[in-house]
C-alpha positions, 0 to 999 in steps of 0.5 A: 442638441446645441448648449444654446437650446438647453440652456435657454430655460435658465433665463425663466423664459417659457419652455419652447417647442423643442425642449417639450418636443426633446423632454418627450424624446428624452433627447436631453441630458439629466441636468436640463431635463430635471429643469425641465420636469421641475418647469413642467410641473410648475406650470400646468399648461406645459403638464397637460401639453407633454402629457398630450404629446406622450399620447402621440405614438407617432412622433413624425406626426408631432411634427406635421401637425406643428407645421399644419397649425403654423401655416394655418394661424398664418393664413388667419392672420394675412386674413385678418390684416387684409379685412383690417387693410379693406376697412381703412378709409382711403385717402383722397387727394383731392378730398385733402387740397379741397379741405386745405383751399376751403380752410384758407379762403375761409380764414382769408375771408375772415381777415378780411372783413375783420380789417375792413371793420378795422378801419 
């Protein structure tokens, strides 16, 4: 694992999903996984999450599930956009220069009969 990854848990950043996956692996070296242990009891999201995935005996199936709920939080949102796409109003052109002529004729009109009052 890169020092990049390790040490990114130095920023107070939450822990990712490699560095609970690499904690449960024990695929870190001592100092970073004493942070890591000390995050992790800290915060009782991450507690319950490592526990969670110690229960796991396959570790290939870790990952298969992470992929299987990416792809399908991302079809829930493209789902949810396109129901937010369909709600929008569509815009109209012609609704736009109609509103812009009868807007002008009116204020035209009205200056005109306040100058012919005017005078």
């Amino acid at each position: 694992m890169n020092n990049d990854k390790i040490n990114a848990n130095n920023s107070n950043q939450p822990l990712s999903n490699e560095q609970l996956l690499a904690q449960l692996n024990s695929g870190l070296f001592n100092a970073s996984q004493t942070e890591i242990s000390k995050e992790v009891e800290d915060d009782a999201f991450f507690a319950d999450a490592l526990e969670g995935l110690s229960n796991i005996k396959d570790k290939q199936a870790i990952d298969n599930q992470i992929e299987g709920l990416n792809a399908q939080l991302n079809t829930l949102i493209k789902d949810r956009n396109k129901k937010k796409l369909k709600r929008k109003l569509p815009t109209n052109r012609w609704t736009i220069i109609a509103i812009a002529l009868t807007l002008g004729l009116a204020t035209m009109g009205y200056l005109i009969i306040y100058l012919i009052n005017k005078y």
